[in-house]
GUDO-856062 format. One record per residue: residue in one letter; y, z, x of N, C-alpha, C, O in turn. Coordinates in steps of 0.2 Angstrom, whole numbers, plus 5000, padded with zeros to 4 digits. Layout:
> A,Y,Z,X,Y,Z,X,Y,Z,X,Y,Z,X
...
! end
This chain:
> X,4856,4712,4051,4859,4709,4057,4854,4704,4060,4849,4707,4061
> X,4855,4698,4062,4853,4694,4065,4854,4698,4073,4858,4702,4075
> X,4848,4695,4078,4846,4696,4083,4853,4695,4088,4856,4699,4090
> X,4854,4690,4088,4859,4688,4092,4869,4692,4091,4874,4692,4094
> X,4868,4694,4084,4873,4699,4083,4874,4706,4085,4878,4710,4085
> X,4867,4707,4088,4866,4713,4091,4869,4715,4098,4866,4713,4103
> X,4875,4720,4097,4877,4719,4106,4870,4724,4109,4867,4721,4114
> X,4867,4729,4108,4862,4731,4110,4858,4727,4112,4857,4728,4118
> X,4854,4721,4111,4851,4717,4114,4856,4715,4121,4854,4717,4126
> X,4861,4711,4121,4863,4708,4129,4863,4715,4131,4858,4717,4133
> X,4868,4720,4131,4866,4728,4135,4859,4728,4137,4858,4726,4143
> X,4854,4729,4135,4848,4728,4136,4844,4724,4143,4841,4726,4148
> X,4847,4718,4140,4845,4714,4147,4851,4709,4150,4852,4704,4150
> X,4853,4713,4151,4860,4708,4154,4859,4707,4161,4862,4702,4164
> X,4854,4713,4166,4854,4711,4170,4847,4706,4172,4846,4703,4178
> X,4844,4706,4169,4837,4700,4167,4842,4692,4166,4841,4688,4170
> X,4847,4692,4162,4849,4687,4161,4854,4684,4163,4856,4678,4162
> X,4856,4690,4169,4866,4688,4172,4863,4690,4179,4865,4696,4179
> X,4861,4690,4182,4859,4691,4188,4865,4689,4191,4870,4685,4189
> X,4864,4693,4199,4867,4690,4204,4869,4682,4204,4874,4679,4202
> X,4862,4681,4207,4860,4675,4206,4864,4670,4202,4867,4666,4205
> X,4863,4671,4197,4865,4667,4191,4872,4664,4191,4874,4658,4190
> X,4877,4671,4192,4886,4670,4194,4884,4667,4201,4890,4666,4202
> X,4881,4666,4205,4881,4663,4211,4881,4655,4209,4885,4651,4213
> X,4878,4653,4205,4875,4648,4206,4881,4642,4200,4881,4636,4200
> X,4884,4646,4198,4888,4644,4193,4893,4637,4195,4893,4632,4192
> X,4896,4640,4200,4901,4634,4204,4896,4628,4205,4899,4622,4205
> X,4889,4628,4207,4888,4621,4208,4884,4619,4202,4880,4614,4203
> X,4884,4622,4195,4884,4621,4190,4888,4617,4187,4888,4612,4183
> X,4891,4619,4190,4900,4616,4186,4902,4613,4190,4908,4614,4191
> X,4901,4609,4195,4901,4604,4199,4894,4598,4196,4896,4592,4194
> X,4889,4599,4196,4887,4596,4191,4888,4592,4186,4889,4586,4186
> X,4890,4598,4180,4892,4596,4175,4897,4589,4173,4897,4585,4168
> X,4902,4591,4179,4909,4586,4179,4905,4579,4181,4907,4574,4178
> X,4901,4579,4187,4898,4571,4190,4894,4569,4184,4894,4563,4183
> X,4892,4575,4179,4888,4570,4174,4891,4568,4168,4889,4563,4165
> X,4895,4569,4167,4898,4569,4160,4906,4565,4162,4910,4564,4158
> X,4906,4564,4169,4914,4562,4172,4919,4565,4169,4923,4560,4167
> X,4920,4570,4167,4927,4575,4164,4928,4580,4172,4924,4585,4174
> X,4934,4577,4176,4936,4581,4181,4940,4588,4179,4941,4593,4182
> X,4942,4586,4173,4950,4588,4173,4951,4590,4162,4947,4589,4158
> X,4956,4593,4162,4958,4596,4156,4957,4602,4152,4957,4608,4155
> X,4954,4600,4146,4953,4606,4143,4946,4607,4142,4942,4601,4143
> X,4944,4613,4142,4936,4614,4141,4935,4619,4137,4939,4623,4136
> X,4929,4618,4133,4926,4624,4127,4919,4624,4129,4914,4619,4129
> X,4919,4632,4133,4915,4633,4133,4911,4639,4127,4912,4645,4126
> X,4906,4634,4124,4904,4640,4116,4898,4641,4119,4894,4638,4122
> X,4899,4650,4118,4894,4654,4119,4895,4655,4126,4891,4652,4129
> X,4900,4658,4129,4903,4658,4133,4898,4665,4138,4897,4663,4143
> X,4897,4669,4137,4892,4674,4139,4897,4679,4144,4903,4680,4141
> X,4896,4680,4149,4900,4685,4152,4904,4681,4156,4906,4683,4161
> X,4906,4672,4155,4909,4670,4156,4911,4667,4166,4915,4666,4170
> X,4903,4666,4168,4902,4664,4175,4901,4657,4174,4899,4655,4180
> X,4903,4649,4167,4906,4644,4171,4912,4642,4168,4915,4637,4169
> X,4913,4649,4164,4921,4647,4163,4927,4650,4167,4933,4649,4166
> X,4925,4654,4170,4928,4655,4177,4928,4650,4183,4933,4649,4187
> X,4920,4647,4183,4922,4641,4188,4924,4634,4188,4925,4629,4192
> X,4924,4635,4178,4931,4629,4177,4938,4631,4177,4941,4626,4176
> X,4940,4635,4177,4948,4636,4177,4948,4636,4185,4953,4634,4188
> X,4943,4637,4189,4944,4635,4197,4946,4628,4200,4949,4626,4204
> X,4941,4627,4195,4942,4619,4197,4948,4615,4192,4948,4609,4192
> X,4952,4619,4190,4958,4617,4187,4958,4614,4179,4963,4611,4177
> X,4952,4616,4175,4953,4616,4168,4955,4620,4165,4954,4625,4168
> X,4958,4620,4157,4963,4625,4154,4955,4625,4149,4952,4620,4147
> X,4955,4631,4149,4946,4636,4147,4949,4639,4141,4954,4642,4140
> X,4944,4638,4136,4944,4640,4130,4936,4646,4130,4932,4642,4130
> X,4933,4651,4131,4928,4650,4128,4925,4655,4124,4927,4661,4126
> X,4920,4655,4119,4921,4657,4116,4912,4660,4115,4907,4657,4116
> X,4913,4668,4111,4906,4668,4109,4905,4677,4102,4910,4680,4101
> X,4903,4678,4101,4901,4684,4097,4899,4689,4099,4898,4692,4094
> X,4899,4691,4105,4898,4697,4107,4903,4699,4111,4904,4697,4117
> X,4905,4706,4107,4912,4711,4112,4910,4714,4116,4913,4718,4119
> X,4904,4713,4117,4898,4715,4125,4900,4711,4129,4903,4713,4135
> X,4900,4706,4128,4900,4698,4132,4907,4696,4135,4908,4694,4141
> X,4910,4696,4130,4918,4694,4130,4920,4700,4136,4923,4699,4142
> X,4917,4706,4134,4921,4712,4137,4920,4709,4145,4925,4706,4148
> X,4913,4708,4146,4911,4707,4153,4914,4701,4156,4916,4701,4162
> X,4915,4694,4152,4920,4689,4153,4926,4690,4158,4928,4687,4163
> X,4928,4695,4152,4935,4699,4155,4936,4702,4158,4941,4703,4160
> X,4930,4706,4163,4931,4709,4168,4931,4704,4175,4934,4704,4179
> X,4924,4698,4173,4923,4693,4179,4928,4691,4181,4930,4691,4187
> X,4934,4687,4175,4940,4683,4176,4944,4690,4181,4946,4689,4187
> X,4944,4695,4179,4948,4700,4181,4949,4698,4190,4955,4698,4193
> X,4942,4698,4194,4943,4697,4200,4945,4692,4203,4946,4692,4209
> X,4946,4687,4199,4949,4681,4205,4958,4680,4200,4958,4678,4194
> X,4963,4682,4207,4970,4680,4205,4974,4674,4201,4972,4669,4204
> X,4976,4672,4198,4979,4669,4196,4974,4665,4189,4976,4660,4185
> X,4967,4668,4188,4963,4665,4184,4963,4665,4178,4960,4661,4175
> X,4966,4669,4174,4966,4674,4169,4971,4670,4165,4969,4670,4159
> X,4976,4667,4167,4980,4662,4163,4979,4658,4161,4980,4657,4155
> X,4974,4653,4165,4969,4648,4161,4963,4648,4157,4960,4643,4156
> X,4961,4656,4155,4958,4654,4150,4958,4658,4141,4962,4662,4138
> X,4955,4655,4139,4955,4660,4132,4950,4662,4130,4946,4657,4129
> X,4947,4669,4128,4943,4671,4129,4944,4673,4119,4948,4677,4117
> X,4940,4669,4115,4938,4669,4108,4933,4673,4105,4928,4671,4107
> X,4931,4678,4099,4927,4682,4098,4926,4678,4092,4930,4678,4087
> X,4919,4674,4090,4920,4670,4087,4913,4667,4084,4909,4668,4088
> X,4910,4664,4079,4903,4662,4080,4903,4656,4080,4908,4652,4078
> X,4897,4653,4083,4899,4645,4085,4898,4640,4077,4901,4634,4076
> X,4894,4644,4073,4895,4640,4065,4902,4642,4062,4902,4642,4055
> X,4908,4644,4064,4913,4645,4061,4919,4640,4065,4922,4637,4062
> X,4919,4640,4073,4924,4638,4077,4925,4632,4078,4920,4629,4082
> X,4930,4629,4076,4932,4622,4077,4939,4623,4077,4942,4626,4073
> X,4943,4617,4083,4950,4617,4084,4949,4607,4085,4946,4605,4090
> X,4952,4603,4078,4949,4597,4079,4955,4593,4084,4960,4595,4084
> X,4952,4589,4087,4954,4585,4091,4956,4589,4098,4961,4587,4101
> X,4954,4594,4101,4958,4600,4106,4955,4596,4113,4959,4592,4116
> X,4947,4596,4115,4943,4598,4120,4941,4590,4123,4940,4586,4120
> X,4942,4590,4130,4940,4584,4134,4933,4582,4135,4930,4577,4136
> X,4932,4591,4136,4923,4593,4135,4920,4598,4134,4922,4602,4138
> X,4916,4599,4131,4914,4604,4128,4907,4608,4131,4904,4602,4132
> X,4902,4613,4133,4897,4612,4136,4896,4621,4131,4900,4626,4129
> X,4889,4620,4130,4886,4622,4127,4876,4623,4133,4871,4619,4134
> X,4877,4630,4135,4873,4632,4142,4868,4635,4142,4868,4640,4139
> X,4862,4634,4144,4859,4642,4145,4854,4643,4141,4852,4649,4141
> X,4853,4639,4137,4849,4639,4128,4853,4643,4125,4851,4648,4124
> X,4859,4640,4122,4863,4644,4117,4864,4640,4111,4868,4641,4107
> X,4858,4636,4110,4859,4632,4103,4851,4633,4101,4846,4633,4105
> X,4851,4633,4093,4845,4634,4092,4845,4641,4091,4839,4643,4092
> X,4848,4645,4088,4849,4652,4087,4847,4653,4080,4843,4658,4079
> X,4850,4647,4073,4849,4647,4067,4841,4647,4064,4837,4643,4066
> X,4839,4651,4058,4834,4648,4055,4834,4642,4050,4829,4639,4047
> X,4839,4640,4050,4843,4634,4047,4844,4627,4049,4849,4626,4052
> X,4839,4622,4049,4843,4617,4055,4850,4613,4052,4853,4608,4054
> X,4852,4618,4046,4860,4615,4043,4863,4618,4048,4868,4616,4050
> X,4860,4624,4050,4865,4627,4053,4868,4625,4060,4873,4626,4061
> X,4861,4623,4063,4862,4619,4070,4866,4612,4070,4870,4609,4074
> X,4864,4609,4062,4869,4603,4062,4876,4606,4062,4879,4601,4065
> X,4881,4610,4060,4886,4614,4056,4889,4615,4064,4894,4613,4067
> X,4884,4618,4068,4890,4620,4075,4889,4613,4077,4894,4612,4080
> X,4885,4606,4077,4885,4600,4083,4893,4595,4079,4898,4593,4081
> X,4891,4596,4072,4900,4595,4069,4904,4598,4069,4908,4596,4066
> X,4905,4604,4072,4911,4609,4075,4913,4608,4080,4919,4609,4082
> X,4907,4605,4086,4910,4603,4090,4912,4595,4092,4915,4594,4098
> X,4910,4590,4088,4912,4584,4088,4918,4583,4085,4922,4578,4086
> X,4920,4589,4080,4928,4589,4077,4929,4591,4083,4929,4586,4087
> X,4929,4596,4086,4935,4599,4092,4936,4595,4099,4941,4595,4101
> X,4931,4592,4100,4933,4585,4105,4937,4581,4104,4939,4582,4098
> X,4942,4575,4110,4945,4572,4109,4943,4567,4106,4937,4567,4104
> X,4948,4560,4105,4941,4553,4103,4940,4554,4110,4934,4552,4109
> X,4941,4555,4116,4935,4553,4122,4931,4557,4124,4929,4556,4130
> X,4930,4563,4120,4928,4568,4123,4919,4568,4124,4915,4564,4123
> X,4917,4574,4127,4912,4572,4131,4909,4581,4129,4912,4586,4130
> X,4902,4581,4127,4897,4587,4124,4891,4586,4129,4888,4581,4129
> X,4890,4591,4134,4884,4593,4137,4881,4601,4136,4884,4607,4136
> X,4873,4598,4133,4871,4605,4127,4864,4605,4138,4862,4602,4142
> X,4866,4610,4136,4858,4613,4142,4854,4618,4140,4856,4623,4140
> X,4846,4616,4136,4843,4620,4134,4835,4622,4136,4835,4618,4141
> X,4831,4624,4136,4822,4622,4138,4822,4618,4133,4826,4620,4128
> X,4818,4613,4132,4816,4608,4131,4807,4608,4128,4803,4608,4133
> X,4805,4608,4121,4799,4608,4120,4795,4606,4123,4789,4609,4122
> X,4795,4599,4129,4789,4597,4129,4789,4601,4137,4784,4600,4140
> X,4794,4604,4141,4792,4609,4146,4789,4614,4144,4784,4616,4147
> X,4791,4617,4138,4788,4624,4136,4783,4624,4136,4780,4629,4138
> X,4779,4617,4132,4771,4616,4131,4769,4614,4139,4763,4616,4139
> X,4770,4612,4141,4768,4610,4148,4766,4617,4152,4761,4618,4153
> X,4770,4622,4153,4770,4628,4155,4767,4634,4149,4765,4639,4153
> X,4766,4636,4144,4766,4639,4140,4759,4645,4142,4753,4645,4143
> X,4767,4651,4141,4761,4657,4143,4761,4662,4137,4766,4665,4136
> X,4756,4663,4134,4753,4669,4130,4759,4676,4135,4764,4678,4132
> X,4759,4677,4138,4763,4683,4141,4767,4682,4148,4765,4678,4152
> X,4771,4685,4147,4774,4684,4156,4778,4692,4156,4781,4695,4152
> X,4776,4693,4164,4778,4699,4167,4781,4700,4173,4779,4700,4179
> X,4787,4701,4171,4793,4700,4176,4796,4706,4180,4800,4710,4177
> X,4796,4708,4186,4797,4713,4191,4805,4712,4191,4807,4708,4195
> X,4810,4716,4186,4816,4715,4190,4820,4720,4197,4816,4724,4200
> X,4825,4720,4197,4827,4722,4204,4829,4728,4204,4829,4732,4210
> X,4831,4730,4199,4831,4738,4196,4827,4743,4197,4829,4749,4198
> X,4819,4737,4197,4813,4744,4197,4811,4744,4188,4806,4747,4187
> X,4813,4741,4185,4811,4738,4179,4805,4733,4178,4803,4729,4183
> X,4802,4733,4173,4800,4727,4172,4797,4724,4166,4793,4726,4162
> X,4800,4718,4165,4800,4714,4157,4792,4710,4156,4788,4707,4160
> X,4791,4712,4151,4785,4710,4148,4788,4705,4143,4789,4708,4138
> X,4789,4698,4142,4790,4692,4138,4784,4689,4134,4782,4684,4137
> X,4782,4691,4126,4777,4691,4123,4779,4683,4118,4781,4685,4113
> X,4779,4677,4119,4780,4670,4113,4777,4669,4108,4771,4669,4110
> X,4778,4669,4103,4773,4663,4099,4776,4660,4094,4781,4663,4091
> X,4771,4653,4093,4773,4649,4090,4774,4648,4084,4769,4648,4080
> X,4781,4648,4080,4779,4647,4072,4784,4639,4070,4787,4635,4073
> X,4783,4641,4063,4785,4635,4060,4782,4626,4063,4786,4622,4064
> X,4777,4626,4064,4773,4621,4065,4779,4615,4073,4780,4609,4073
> X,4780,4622,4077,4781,4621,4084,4787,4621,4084,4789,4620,4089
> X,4792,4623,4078,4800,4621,4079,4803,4629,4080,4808,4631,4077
> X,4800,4631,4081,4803,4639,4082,4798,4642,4088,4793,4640,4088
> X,4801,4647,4093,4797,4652,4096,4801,4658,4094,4806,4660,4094
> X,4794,4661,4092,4796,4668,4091,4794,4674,4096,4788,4676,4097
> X,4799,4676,4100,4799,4682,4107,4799,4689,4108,4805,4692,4108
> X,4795,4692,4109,4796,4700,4109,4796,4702,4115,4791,4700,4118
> X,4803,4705,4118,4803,4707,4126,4805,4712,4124,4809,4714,4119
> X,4802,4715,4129,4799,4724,4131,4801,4725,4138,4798,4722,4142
> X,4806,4729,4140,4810,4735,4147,4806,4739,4147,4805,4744,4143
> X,4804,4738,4151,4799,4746,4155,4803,4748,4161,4805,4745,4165
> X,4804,4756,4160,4807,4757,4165,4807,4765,4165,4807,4768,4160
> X,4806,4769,4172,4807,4778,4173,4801,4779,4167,4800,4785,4166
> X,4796,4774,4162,4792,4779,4160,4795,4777,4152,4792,4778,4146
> X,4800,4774,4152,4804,4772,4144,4803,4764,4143,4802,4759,4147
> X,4803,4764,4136,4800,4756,4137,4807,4755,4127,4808,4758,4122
> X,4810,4748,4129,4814,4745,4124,4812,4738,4122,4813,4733,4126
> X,4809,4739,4116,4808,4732,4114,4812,4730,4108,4814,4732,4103
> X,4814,4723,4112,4818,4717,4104,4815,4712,4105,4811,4710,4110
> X,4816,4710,4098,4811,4703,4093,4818,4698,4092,4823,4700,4090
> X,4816,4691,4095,4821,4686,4094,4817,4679,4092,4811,4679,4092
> X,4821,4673,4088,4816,4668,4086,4824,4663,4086,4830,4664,4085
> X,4821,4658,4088,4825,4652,4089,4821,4644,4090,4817,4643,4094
> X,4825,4640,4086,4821,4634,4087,4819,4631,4093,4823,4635,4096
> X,4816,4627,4097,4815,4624,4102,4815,4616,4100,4814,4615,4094
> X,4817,4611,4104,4821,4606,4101,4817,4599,4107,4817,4600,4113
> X,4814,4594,4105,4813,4590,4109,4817,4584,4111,4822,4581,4108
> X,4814,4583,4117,4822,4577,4118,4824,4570,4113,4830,4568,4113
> X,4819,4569,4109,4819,4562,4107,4823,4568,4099,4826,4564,4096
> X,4822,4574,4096,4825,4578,4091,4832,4579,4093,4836,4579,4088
> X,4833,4580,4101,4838,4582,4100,4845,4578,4099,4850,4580,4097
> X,4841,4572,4104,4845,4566,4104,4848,4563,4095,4853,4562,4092
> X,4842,4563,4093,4844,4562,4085,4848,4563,4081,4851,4559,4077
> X,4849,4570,4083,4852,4573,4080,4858,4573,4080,4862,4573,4075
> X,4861,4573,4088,4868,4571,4089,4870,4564,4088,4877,4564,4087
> X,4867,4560,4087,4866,4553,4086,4869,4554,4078,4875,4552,4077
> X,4866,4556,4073,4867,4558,4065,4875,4559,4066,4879,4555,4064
> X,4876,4563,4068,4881,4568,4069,4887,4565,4069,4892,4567,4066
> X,4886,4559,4072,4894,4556,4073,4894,4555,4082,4897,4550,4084
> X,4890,4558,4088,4891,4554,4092,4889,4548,4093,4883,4547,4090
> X,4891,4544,4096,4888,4536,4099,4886,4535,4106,4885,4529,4108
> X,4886,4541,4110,4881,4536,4115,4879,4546,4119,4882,4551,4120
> X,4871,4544,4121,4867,4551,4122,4862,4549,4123,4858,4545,4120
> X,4864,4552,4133,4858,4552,4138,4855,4559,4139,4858,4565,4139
> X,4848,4558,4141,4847,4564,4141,4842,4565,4148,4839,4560,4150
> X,4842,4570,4151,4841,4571,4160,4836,4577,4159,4834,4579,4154
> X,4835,4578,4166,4829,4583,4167,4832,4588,4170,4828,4593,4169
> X,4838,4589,4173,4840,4594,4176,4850,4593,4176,4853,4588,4174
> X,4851,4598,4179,4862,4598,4179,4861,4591,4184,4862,4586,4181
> X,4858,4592,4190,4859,4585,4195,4858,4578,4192,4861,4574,4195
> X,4854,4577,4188,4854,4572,4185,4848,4566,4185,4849,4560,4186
> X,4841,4571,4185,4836,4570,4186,4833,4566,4179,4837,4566,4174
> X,4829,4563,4180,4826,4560,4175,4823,4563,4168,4820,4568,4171
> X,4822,4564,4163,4819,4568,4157,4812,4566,4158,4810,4562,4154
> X,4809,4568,4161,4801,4567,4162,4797,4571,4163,4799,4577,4163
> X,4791,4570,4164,4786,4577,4166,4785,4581,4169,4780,4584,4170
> X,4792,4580,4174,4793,4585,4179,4799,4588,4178,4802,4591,4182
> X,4803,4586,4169,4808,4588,4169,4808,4597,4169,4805,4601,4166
> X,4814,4598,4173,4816,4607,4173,4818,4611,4166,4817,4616,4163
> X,4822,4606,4164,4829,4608,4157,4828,4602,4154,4826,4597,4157
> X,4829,4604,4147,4832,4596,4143,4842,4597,4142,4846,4602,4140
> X,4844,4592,4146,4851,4591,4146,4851,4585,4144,4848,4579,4145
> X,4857,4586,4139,4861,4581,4133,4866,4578,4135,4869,4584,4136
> X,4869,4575,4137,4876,4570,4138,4876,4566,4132,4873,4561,4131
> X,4881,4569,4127,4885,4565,4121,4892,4564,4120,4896,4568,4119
> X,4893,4558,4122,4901,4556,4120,4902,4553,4114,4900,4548,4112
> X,4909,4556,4110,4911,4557,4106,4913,4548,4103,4914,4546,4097
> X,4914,4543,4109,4915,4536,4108,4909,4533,4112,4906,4536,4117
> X,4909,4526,4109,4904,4522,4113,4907,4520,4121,4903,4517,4125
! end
């Protein structure tokens, strides 16, 4: 079993990774989103959809939501989020699915891909495999925003360990290191908590902007800007995020 097939892992840290915070901040995520990519409106696929906090606040803003991801941890929690707001529940569809399998071609006006949710394969066929799942599933106008850390943040900030006080009364110990001659980070995060301590090992490529850009460029897209943050900041050495804007036409 692959790390990311493990629903134990999200149970684990779901509150590290889904915070309050995080569903708060969602709505002006997705206000973002649409200013940068100009998709107000239609269908949306969100892959890797997590407990489903911006695919709630695209059916608010009136798109028909696909989204989609592999854990019935995640999905379950989706479906509870959508559960609270009235009439929401109709617009979306919630998928149990892996993102190297899911393609519905010609469907999606835009597609967003969040959160570092690419970059999971030890394979970079494999990482090519989902950017052509979702270039078939776009329209011809359709429009792909990937949001991920970005290597040359990582290197700029790069910490041997980090130690995180969560709100629980817990606390995450985040142990990185570097393999495959910088295109992978491999992570061992440890919950301490009452006296018990739970450790998982993860490894996922890290991708730089001028790699990432590339790639989607190969791919079949034809035009891919890349920013420093959702607002639309520049990709520079103060960048926060590496954010991808790829449209499927010139």
């Amino acid at each position: 079993m692959e790390w990311f097939e493990n629903d134990e892992f999200w149970q684990g840290f779901y509150s590290f990774m889904f915070s309050p915070e995080r569903f708060a901040a969602a709505k002006e995520e997705v206000n973002h989103i649409m200013a940068l990519t100009q998709v107000n409106g239609g269908s949306v696929l969100d892959l890797c959809c997590g407990p489903g906090r911006h695919a709630v606040e695209f059916a608010h803003s009136g798109f028909q939501v696909t989204g989609v991801d592999r854990s019935p941890f995640l999905l379950e929690k989706a479906r509870g989020h959508a559960a609270q707001f009235a009439g929401i529940a109709s617009s979306i569809e919630w998928v149990r699915d892996d993102m190297r399998s899911f393609v519905r071609p010609g469907t999606f006006d835009l597609a967003c891909n969040l959160f570092t949710s690419f970059g999971y394969f030890k394979e970079e066929d494999e990482d090519l495999t989902v950017l052509r799942n979702i270039h078939r599933s776009l329209k011809d106008k359709g429009v792909l925003i990937i949001d991920v850390l970005g290597k040359e943040k990582l290197a700029r900030t790069w910490q041997h360990a980090i130690c995180t006080p969560l709100a629980d009364g817990s606390l995450l110990l985040q142990r990185p290191q570097l393999r495959s001659d910088w295109s992978r980070i491999f992570s061992e995060w440890t919950l301490i908590k009452d006296g018990h301590t739970c450790t998982f090992n993860f490894e996922h490529t890290v991708y730089s902007g001028r790699e990432l850009k590339d790639r989607l460029l190969n791919i079949g897209f034809k035009r891919v800007q890349l920013y420093g943050d959702l607002q639309g900041g520049s990709y520079g050495l103060d960048a926060a995020r590496l954010i991808a804007v790829a449209c499927k036409t010139a």
